[in-house]
Backbone as CSV, one residue per row, in Angstrom:
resi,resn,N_x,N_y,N_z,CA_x,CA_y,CA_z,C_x,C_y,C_z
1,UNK,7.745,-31.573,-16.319,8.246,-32.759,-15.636,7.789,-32.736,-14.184
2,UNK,7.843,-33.901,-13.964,7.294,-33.751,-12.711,7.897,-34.422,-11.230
3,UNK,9.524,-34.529,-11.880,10.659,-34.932,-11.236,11.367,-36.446,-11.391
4,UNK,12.116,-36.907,-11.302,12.843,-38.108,-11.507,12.359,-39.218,-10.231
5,UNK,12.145,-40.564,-10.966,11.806,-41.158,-10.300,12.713,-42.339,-10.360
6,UNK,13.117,-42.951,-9.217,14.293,-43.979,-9.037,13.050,-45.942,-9.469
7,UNK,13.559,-46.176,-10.523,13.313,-47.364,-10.995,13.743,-48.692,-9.980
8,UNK,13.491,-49.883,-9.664,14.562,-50.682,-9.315,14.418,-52.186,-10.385
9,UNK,14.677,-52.938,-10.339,15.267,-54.206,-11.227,14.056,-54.569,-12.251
10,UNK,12.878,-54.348,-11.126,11.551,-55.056,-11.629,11.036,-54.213,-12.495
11,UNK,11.478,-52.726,-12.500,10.752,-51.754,-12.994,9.681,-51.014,-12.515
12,UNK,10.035,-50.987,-11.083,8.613,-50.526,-10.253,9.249,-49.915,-9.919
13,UNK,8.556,-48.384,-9.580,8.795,-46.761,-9.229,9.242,-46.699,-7.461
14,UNK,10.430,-46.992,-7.193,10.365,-46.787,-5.552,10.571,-45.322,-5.229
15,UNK,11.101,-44.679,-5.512,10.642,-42.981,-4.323,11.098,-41.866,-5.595
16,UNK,10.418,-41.045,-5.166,11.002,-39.516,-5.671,12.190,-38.591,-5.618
17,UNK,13.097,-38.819,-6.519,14.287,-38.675,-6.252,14.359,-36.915,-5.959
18,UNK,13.706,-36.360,-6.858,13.785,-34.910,-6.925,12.479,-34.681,-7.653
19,UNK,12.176,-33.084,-7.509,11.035,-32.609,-7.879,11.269,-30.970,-8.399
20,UNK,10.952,-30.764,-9.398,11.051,-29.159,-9.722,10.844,-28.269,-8.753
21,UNK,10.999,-27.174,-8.920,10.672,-25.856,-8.228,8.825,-25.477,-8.589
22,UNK,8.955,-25.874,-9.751,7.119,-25.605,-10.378,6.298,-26.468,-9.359
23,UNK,6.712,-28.042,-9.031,5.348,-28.577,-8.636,5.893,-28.004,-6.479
24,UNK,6.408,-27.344,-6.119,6.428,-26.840,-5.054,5.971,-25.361,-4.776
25,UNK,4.499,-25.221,-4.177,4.621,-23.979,-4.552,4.871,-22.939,-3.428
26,UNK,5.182,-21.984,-3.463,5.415,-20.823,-3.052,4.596,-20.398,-1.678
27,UNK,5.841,-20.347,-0.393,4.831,-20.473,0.488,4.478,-18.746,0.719
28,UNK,5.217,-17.813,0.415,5.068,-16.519,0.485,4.475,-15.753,-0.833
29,UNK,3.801,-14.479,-0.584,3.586,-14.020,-1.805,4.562,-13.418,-2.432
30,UNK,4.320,-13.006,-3.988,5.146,-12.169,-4.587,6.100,-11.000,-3.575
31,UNK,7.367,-11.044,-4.354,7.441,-9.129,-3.772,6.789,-8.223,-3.941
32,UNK,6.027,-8.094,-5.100,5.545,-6.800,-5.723,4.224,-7.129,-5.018
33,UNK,3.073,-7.785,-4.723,2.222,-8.007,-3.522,2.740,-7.786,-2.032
34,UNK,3.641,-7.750,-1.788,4.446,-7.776,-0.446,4.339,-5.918,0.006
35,UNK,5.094,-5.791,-1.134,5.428,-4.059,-1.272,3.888,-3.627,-0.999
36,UNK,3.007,-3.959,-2.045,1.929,-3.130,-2.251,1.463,-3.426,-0.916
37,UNK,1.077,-4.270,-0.422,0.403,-4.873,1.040,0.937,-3.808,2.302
38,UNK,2.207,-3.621,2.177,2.882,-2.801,3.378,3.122,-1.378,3.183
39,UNK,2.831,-1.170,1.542,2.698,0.013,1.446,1.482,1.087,1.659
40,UNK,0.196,-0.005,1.126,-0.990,0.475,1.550,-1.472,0.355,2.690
41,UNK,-0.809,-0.701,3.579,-1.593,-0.541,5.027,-0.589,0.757,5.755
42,UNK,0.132,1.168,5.409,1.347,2.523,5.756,0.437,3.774,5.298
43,UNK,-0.307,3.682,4.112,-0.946,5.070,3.036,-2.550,5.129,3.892
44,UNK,-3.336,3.369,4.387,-5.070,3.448,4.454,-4.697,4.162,6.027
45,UNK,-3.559,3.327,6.874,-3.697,3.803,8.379,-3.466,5.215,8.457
46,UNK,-2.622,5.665,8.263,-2.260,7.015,8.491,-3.552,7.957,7.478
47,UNK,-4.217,7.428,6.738,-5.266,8.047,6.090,-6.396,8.133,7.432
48,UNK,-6.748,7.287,7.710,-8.009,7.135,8.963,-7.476,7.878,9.658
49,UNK,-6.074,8.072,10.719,-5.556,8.333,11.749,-5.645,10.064,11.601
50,UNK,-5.202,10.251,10.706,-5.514,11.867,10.207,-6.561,12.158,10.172
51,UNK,-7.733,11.396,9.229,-9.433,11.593,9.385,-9.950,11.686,10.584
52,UNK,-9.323,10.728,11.750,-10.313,10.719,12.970,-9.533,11.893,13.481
53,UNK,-8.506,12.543,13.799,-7.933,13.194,14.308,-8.681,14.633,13.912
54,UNK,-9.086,14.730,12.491,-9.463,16.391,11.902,-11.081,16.277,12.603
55,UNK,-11.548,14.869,12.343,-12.947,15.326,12.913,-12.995,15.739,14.416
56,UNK,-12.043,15.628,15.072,-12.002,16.971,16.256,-11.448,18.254,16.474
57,UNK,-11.644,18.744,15.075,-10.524,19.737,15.016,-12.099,20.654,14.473
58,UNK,-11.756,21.720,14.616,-12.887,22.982,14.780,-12.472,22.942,12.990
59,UNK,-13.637,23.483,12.242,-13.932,23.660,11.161,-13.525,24.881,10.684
60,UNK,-12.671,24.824,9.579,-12.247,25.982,8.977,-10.844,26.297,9.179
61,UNK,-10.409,26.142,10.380,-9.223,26.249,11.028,-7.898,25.599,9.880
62,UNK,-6.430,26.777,10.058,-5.543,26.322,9.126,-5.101,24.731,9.154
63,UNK,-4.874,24.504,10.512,-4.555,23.048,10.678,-5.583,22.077,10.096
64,UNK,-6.589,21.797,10.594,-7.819,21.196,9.660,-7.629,21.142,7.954
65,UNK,-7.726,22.425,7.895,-7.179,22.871,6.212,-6.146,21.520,5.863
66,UNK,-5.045,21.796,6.403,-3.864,21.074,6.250,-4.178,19.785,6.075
67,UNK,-4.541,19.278,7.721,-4.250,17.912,7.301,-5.257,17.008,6.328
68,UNK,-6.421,18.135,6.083,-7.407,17.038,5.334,-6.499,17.180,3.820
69,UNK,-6.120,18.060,3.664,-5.319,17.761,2.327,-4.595,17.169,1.916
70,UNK,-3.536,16.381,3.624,-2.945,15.472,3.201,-3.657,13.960,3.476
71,UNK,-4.766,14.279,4.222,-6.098,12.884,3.809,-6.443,12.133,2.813
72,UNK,-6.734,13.823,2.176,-7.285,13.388,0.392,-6.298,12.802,-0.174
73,UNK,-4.979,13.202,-0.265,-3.877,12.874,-1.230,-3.587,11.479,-0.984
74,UNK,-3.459,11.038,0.619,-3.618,9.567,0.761,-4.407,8.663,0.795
75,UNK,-5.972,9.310,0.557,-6.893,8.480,0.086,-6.536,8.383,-1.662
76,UNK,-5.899,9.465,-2.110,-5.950,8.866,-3.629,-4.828,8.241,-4.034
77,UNK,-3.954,8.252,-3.542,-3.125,7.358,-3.617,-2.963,6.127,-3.238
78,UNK,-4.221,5.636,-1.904,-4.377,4.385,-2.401,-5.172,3.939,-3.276
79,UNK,-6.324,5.165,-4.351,-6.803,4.482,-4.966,-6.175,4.026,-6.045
80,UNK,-5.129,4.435,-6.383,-4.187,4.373,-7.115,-3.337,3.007,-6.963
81,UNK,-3.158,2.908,-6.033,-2.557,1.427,-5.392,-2.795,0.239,-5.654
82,UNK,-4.838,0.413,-5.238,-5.432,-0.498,-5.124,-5.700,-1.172,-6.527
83,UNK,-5.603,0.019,-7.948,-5.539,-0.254,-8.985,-4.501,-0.781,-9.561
84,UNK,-3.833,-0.971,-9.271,-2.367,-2.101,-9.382,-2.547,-3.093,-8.510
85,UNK,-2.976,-3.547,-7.326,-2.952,-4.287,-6.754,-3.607,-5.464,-6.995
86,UNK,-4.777,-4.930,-6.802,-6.038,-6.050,-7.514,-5.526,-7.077,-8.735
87,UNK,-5.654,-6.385,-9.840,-4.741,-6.782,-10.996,-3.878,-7.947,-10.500
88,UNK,-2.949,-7.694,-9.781,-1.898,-8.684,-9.579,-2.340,-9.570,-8.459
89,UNK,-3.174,-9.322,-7.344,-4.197,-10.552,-6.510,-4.691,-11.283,-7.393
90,UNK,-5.598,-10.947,-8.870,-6.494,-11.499,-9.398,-5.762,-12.712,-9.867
91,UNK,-4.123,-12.050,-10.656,-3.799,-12.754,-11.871,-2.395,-13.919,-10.545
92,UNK,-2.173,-13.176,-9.266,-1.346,-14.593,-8.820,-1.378,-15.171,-7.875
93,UNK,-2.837,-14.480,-7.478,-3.522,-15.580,-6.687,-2.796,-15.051,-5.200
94,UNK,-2.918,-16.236,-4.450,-2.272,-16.434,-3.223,-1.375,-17.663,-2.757
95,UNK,-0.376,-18.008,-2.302,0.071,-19.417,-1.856,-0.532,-19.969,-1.018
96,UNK,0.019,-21.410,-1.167,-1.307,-22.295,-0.496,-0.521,-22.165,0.818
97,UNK,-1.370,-22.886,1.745,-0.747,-23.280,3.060,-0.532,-23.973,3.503
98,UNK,0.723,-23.484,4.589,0.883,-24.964,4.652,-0.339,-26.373,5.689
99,UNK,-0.872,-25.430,6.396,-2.098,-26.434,7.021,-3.244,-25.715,6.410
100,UNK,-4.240,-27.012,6.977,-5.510,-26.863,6.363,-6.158,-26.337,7.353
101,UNK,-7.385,-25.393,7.088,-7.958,-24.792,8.214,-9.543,-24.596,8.398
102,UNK,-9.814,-24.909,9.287,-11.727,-25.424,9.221,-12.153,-24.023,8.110
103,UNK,-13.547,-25.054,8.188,-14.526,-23.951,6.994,-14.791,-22.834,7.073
104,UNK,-14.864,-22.747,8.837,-15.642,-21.252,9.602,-14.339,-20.682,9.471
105,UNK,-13.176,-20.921,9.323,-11.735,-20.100,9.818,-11.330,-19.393,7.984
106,UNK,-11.798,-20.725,7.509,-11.832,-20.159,5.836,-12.694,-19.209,4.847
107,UNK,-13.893,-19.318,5.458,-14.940,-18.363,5.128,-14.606,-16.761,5.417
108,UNK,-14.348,-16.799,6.817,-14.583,-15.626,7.868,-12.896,-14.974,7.013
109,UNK,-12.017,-15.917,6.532,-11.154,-15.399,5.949,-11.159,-14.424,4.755
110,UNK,-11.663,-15.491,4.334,-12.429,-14.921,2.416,-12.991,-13.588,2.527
111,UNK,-14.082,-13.508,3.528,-15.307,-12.840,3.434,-14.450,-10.816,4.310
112,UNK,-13.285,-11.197,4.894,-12.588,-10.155,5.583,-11.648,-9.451,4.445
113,UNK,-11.453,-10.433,3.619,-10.350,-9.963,2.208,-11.151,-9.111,1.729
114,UNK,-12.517,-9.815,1.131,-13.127,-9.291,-0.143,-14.163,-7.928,0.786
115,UNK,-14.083,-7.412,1.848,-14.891,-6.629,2.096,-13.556,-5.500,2.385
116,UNK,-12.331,-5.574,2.691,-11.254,-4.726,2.656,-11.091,-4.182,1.210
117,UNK,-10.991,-5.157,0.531,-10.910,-4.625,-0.897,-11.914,-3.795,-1.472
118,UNK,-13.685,-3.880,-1.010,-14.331,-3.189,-1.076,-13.941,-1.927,-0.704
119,UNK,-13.835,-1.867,0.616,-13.683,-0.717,1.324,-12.840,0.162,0.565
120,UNK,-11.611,-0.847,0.248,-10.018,-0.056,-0.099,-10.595,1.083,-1.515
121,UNK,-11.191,0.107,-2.419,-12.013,1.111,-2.932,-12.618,2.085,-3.394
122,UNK,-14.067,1.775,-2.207,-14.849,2.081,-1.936,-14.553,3.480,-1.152
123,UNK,-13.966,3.903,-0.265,-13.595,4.865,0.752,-12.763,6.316,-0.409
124,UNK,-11.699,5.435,-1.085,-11.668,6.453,-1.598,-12.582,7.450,-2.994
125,UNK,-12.725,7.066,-3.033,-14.023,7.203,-4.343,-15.094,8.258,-3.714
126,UNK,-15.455,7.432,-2.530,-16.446,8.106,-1.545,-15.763,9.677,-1.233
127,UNK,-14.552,9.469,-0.642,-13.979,10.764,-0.550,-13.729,11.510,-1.826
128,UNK,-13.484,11.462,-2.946,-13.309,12.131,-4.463,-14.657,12.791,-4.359
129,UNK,-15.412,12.362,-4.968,-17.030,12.567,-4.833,-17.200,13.535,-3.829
130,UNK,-17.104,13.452,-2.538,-17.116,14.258,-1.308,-16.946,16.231,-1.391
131,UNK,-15.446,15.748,-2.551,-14.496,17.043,-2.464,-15.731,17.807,-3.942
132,UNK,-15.298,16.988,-4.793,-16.063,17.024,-6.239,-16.981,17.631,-6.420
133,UNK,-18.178,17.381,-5.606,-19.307,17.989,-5.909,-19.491,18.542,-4.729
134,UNK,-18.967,18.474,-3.762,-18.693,19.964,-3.262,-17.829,20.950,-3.341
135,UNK,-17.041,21.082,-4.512,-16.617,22.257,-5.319,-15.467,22.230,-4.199
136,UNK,-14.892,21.354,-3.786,-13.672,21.365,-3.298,-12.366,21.093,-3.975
137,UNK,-11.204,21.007,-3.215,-10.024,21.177,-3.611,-9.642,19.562,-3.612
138,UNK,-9.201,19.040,-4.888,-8.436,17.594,-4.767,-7.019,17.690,-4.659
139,UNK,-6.222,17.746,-4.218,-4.877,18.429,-3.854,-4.591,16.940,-3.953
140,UNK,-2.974,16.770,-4.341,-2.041,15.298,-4.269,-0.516,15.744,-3.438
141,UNK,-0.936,16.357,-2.309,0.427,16.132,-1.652,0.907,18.223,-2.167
142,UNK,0.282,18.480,-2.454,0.501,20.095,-3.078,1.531,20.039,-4.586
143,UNK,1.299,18.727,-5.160,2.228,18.938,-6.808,0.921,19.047,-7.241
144,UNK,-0.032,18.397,-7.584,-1.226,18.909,-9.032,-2.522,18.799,-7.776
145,UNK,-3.616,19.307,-8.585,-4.976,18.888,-8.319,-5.244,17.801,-9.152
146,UNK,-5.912,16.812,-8.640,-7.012,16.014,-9.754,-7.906,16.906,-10.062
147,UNK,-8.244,15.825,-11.632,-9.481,16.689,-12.601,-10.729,16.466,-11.587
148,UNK,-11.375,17.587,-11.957,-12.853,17.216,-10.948,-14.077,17.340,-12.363
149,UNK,-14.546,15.758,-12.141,-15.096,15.505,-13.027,-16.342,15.091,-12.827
150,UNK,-17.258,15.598,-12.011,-18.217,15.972,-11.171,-18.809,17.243,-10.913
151,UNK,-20.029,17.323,-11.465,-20.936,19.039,-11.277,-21.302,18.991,-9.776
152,UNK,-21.253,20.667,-9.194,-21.267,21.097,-8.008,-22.624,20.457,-7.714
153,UNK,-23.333,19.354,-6.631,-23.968,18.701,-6.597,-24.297,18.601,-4.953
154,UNK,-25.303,19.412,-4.292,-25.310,19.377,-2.650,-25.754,18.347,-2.543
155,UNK,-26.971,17.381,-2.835,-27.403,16.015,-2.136,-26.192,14.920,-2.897
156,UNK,-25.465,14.879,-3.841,-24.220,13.812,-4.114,-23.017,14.120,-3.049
157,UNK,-22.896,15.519,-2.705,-21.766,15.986,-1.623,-22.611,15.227,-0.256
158,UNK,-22.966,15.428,-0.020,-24.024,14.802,1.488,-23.868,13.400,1.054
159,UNK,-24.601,12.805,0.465,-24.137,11.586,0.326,-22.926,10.815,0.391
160,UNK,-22.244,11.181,-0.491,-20.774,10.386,-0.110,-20.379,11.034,0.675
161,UNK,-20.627,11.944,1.298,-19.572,12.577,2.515,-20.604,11.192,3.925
162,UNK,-21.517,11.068,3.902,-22.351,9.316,4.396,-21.550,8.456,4.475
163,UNK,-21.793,8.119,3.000,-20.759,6.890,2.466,-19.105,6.937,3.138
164,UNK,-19.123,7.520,3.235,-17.352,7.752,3.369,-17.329,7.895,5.123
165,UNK,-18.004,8.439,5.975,-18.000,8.399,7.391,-18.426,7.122,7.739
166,UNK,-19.510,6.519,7.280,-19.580,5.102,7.696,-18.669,3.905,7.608
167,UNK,-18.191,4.371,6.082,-17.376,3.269,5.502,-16.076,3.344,6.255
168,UNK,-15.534,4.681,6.693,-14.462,4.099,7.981,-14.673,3.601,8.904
169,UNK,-16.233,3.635,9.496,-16.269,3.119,10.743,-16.082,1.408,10.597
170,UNK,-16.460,0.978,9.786,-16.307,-0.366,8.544,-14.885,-0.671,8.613
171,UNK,-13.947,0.308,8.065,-12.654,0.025,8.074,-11.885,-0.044,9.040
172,UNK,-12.429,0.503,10.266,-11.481,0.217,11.144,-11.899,-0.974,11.996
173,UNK,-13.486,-1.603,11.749,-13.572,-2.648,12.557,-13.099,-3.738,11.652
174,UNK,-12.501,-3.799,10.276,-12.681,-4.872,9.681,-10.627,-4.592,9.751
175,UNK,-10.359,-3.471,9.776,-8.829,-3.451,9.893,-8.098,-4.285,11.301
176,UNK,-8.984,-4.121,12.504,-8.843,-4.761,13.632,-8.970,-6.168,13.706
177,UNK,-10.050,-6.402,13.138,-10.219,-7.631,12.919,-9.317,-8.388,12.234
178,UNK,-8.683,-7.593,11.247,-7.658,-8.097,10.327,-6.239,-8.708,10.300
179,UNK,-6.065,-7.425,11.530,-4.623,-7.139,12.935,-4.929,-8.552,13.722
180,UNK,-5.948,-8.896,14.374,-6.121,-10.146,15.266,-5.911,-10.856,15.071
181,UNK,-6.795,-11.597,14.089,-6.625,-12.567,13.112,-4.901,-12.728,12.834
182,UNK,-4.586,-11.946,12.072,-2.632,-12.128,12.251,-2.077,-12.447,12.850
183,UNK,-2.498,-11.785,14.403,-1.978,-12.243,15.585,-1.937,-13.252,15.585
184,UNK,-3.638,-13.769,15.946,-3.750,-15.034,16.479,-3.142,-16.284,15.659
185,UNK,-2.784,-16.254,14.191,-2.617,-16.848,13.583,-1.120,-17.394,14.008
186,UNK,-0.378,-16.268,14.346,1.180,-16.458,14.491,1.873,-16.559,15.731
187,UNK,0.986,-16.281,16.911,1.236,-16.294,18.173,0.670,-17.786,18.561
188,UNK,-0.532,-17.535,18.146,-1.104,-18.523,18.699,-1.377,-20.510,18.253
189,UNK,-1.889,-20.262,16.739,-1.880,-21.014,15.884,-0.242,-21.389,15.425
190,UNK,0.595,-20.477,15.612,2.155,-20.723,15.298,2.023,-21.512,13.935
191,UNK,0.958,-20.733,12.999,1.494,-21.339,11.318,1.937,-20.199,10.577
192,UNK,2.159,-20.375,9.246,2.724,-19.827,8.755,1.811,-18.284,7.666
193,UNK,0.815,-17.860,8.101,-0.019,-17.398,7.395,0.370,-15.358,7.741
194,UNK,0.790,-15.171,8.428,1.334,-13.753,8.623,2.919,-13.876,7.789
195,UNK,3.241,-15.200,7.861,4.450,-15.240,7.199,4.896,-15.549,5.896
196,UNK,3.909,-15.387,5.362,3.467,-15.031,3.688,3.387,-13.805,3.029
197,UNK,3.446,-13.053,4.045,2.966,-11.719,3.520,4.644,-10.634,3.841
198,UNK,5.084,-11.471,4.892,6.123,-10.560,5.519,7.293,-10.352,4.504
């Protein structure tokens, strides 16, 4: 249905009396998108923040030890995340908005999603691989190891250990960019597009 419509004498449709909940849609996302959204930007930041922090930390050293282990565990746990997440982006979409917003503001939008999601990824994978075939330790927080399902491999270890240093440098300009954009959207623009997610 597509709501009740008030008739008058002649039989001509004068206004919309009411309208379902279906043809109004949803200006916020799901909860379960909400959760995942604030849970993984809580699991990717503190993942980088630890990464940039060990790469000044002298090699070998217990602390180093430490915190890259709890790196790895939060790089795999968002890959873990991201594998639930997707899934449920794919299948519910996003709500519309409430304004319309030029092409360049819509593109530059699109094109910042779908290269995070790369990354989100992309980064961890890069790091698996990293540990993998360099006959390292996949530790989850110190309850199990992951299976390492990857032969001891020096030019695949070099490589994604590449892949994976660049691809943060990637993530943190496209995470900033991401942060701004929010900003500007809600400070400045004063619409409702940070307030979809909250």
């Amino acid at each position: 249905m597509h709501g009740l419509i008030a008739i008058d004498i002649a039989g001509e449709p004068m206004s919309t009396v009411a309208e379902t909940a279906s043809d109004t849609p949803s200006p916020r996302y799901r909860p379960s998108q909400r959760i995942l959204h604030w849970l993984m930007a809580i699991v990717i930041i503190s993942a980088l923040v630890i990464g940039l922090y060990c790469s000044y930390l002298e090699q070998g050293t217990a602390l180093r030890r430490a915190l890259l282990d709890v790196h790895k565990s939060l790089g795999m746990t968002a890959l873990v995340l991201i594998a639930i997440r997707l899934p449920l982006r794919l299948s519910f979409g996003e709500p519309a908005n409430r304004q319309a917003f030029g092409t360049l503001v819509h593109y530059a939008a699109r094109c910042t999603h779908i290269l995070l999601y790369v990354l989100m990824i992309l980064m961890p994978l890069a790091g698996y691989a990293t540990s993998a075939a360099g006959g390292h330790d996949l530790p989850w927080f110190g309850l199990f190891q992951w299976p390492d399902i990857l032969p001891l491999d020096g030019p695949l270890e070099q490589a994604a250990a590449r892949i994976h240093e660049y691809g943060a440098y990637c993530l943190y300009a496209i995470l900033s960019l991401h942060v701004v954009a929010a900003l500007w959207h809600h400070f400045f623009r004063r619409d409702d597009v940070l307030e979809r997610i909250l």
